[in-house]
C-alpha positions as CSV (number, residue, x, y, z in Angstrom):
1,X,52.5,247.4,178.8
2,X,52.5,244.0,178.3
3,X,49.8,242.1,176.8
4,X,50.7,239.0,175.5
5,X,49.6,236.3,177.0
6,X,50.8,232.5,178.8
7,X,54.3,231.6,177.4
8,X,54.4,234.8,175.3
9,X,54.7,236.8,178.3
10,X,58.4,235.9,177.9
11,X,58.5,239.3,175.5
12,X,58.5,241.7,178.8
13,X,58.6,238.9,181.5
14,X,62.3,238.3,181.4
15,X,63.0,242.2,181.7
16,X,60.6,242.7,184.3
17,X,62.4,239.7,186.1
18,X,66.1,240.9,185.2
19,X,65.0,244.0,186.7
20,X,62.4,243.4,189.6
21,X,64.7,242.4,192.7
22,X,63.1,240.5,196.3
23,X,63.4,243.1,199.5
24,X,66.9,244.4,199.3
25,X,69.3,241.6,201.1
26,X,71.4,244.1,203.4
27,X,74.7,245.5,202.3
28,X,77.2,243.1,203.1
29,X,80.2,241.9,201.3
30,X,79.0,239.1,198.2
31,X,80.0,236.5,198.1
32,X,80.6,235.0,201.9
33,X,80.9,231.3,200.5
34,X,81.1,229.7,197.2
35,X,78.5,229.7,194.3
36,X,77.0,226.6,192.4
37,X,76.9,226.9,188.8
38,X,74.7,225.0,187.2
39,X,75.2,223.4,183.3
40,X,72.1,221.0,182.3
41,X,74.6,219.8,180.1
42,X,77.5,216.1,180.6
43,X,80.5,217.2,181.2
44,X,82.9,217.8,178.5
45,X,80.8,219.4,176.0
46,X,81.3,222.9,174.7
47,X,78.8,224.2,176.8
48,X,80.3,222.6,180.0
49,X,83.9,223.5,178.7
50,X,82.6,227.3,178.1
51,X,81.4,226.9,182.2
52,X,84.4,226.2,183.8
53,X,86.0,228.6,182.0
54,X,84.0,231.1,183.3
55,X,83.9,229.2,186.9
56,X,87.5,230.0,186.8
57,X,87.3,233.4,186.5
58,X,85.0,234.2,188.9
59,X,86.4,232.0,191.2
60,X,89.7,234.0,191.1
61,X,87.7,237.5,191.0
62,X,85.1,236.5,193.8
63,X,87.6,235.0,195.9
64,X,85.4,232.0,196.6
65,X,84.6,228.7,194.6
66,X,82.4,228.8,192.0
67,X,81.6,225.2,191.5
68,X,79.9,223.4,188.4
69,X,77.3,221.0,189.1
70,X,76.2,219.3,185.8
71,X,72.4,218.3,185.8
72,X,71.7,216.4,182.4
73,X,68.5,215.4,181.4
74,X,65.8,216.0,179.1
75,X,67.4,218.6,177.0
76,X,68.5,221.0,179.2
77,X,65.1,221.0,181.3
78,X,66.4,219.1,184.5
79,X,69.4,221.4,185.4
80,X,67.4,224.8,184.6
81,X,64.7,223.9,186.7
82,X,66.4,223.0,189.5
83,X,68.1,226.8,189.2
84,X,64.8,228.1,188.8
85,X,63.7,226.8,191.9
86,X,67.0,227.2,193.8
87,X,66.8,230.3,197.1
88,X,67.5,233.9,194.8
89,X,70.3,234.5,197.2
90,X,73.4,234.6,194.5
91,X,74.7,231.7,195.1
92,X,73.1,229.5,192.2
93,X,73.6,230.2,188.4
94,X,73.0,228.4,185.7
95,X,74.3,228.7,182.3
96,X,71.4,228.9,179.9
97,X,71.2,227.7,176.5
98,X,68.8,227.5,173.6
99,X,67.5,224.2,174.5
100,X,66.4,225.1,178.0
101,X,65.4,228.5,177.3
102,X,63.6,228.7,174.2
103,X,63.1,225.8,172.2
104,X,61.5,223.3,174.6
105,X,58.9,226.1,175.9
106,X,58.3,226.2,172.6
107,X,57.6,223.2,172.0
108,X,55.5,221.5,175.5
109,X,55.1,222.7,179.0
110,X,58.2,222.9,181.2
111,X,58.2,222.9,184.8
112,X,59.8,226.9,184.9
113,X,58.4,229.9,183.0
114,X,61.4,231.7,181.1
115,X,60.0,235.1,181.7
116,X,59.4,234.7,185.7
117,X,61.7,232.4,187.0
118,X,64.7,233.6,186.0
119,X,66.8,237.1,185.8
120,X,68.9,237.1,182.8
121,X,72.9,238.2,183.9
122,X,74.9,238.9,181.0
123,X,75.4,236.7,177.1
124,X,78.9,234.9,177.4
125,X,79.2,233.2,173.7
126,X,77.7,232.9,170.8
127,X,78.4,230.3,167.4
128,X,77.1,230.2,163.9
129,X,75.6,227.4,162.8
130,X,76.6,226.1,159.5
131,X,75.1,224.3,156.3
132,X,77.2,221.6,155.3
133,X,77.6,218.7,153.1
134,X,79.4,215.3,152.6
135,X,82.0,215.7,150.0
136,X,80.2,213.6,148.0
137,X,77.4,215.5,147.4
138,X,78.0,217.7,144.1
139,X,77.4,221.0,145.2
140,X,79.9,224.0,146.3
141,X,77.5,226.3,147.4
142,X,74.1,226.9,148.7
143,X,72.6,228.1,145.8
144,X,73.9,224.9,144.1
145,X,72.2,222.5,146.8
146,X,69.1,224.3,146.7
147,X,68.6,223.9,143.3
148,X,70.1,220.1,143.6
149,X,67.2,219.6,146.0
150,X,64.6,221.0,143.8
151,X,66.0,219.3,141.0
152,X,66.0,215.4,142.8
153,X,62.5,216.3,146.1
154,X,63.0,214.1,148.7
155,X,66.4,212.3,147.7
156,X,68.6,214.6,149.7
157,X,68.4,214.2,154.1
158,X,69.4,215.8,156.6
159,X,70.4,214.6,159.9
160,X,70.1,215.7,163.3
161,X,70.6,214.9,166.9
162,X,66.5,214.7,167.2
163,X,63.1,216.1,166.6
164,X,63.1,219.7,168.5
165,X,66.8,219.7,168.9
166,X,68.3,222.9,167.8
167,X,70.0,221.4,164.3
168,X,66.2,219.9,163.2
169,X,64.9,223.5,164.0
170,X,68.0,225.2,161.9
171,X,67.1,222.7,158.9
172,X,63.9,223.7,159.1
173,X,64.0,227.0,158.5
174,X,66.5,226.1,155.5
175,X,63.5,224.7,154.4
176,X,60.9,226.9,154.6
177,X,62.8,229.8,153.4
178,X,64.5,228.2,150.5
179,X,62.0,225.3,149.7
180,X,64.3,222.8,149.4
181,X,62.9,219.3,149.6
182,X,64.7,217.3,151.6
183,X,63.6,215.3,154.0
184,X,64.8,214.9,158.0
185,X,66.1,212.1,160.1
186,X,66.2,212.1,163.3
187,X,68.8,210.3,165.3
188,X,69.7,209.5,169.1
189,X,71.7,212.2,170.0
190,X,74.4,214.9,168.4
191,X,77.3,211.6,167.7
192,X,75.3,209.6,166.0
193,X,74.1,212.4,163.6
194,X,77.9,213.2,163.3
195,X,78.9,209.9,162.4
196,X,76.2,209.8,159.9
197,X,76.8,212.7,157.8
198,X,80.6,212.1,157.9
199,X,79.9,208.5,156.5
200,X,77.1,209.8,153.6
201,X,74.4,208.3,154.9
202,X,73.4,211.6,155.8
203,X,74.0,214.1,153.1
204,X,73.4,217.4,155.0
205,X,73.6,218.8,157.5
206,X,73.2,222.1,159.8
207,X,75.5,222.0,162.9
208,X,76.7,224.6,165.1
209,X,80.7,225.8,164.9
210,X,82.1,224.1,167.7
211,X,80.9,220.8,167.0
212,X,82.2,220.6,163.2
213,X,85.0,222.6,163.2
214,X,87.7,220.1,163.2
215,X,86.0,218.2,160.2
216,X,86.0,221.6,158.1
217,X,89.0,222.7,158.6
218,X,90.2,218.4,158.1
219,X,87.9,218.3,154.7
220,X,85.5,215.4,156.1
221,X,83.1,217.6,155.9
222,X,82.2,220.8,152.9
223,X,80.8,223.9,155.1
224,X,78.6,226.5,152.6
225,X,77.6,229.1,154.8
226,X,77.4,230.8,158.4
227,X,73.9,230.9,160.4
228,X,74.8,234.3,161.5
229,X,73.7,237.4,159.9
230,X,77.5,238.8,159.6
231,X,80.5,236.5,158.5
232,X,82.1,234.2,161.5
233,X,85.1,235.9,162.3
234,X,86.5,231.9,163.0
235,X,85.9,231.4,159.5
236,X,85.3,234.4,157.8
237,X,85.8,232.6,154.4
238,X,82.2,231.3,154.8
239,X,79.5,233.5,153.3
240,X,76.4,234.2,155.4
241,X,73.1,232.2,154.9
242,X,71.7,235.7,153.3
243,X,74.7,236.3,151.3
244,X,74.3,232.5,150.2
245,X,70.9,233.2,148.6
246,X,68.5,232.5,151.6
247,X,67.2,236.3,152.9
248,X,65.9,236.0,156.5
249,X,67.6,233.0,157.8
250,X,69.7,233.2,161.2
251,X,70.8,230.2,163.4
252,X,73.3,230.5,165.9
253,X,73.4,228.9,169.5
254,X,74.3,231.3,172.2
255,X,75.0,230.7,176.0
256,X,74.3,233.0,178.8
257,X,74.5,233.0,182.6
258,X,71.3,233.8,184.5
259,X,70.0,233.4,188.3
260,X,66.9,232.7,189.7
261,X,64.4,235.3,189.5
262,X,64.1,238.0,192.8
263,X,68.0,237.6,193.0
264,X,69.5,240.8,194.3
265,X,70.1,243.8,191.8
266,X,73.4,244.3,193.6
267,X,74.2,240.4,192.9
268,X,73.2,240.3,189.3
269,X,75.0,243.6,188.8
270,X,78.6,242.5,190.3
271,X,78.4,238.9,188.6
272,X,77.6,240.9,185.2
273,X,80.5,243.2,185.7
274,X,82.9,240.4,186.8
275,X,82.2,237.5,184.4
276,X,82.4,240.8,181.5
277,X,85.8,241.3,182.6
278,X,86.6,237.8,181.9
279,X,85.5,237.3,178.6
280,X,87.7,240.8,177.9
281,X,90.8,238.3,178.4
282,X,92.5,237.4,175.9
283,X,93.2,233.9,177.0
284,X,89.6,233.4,177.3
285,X,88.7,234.6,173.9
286,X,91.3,232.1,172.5
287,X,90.4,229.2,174.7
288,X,86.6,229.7,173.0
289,X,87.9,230.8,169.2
290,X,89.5,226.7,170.1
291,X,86.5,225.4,170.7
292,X,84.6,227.6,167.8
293,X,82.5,230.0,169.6
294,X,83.0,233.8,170.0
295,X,82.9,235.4,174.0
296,X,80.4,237.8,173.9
297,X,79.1,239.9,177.1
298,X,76.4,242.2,177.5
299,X,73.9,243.7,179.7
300,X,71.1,242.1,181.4
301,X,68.9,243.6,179.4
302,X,70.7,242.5,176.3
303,X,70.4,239.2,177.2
304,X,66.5,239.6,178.1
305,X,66.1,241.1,174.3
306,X,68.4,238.2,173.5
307,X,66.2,235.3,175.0
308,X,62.9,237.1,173.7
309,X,63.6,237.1,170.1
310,X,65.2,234.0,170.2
311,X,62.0,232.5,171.8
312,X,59.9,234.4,168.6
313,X,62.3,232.7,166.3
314,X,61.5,229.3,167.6
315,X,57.9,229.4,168.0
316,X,57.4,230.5,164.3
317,X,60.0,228.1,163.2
318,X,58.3,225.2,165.0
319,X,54.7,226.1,164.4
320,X,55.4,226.3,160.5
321,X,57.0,223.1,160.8
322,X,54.4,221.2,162.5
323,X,57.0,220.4,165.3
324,X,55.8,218.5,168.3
325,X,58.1,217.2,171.0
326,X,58.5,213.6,171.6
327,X,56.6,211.2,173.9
């Protein structure tokens, strides 16, 4: 039974809409026309590259178009609103992220509740993040940084794309579990956070797979160890945060597809069976090994349990941290 209240309600609240359908649409052939797929994301990000790649698929199983409509805007909020809001008819998805999902109902009020707007379809990826350094810094693991940091408080920093983004919540956990002092700077977006911590002015940094992997593997940039709670299996050299010396931590950054909530348990059923099938292939697991991200799959439900510890993650992370979102 479920008890908890306002935004907690996400704990049962995404099953219940995963599962609850609107009055049965009648049996008829899905779909008659094409489907809009929603990213809240620019084009031409891992997120929006991990779409289409799924848009493809679908498209080819489904027989109709499955069209990507990018709606950027205030971290993810724009686009998944306008999903939550769209008709439950099956023919608008969106492809859900931390951002959207869990982290900004965290952190203010949102104009969509996670637990009834939206029925959760299946995972699709899901990549480490990792804790890194400039060469410059003298450490080779994370042991050595922590005690680095304790050694020299405050004289380390870590950049990130912004206060609430998912790399600022990462660090802080680092933080709080380790209690490493070192301090965070914000900057105006994911570049600008990249270009400082390849230049030194930032010294660390936590950043998710796809968006360091070239600089690892080109030695711009000294990775430590994975967010995940098993080794990456894209770089499986990397130890795990735990194995690294920091029990509890996990930070990854999963994507999912979901539909608004009442949408058809026949409609979420075949879209979950479909886009399964087409992260099975093995072209699509290579095109997202590329880009540093693992294909996934999973139940509806898996993704509810997914979205709901998630969500716990965050709100601890960000009340312990003091986190508020900015004006």
């Amino acid at each position: 039974m479920c008890l908890m209240k306002s935004r907690g309600l996400l704990a049962c609240g995404i099953l219940m809409a995963a599962l609850g359908a609107a009055a049965p649409v009648a049996a008829q052939e899905y779909p008659t026309k094409s489907i809009r797929f929603i990213v809240p994301f620019p084009p031409g990000g891992g997120t929006d590259i991990t779409a289409r790649a799924v848009s493809t698929g679908l498209t080819e199983a489904l027989g109709h178009a499955v069209v990507i409509d990018n709606r950027a805007g205030a971290g993810g909020v724009i686009g998944a609103d306008m999903a939550a809001k769209a008709p439950p008819d099956g023919y608008t998805i969106l492809l859900g992220s931390p951002g959207p999902m869990t982290i900004n109902p965290n952190l203010g009020p949102v104009p969509y509740d996670v637990a009834k707007d939206f029925s959760p379809i299946t995972l699709v990826t899901i990549s480490p993040f990792l804790l890194l350094v400039n060469p410059t810094v003298p450490v080779k693991s994370v042991r050595e940084l922590i005690a680095l940091a304790k050694a020299k408080p405050n004289t380390l920093n870590f950049g990130t794309a912004g206060i609430g983004s998912t790399a600022h919540l990462a660090g802080e956990q680092f933080k709080a579990i380790s209690g490493a002092q070192i301090v965070h700077v914000p900057y105006k977006g994911a570049s600008q956070s990249l270009i400082a911590l390849l230049s030194g002015e930032a010294q660390i940094g936590v950043e998710s797979l796809p968006v360091v992997l070239t600089h690892i593997r080109s030695g711009k940039l000294r990775a430590l160890a994975v967010g995940t709670t098993t080794r990456s299996t894209i770089v499986p050299d990397y130890p795990t945060m735990q194995e690294a010396g920091v029990p509890g931590y996990e930070q990854t950054t999963a994507s999912g597809v979901l539909a608004p909530a009442k949408t058809p348990a026949f409609v979420i059923n075949k879209l979950n069976a479909e886009i399964r099938k087409i992260l099975q292939k093995q072209e699509v697991k290579d095109q997202l090994v590329k880009l540093g991200t693992q294909a996934l799959g999973g139940t509806p439900e898996q993704y509810a349990e997914h979205l709901r510890n998630e969500y716990a993650m965050y709100a601890r992370v960000i009340k312990a941290a003091g986190i508020k979102r900015e004006e």
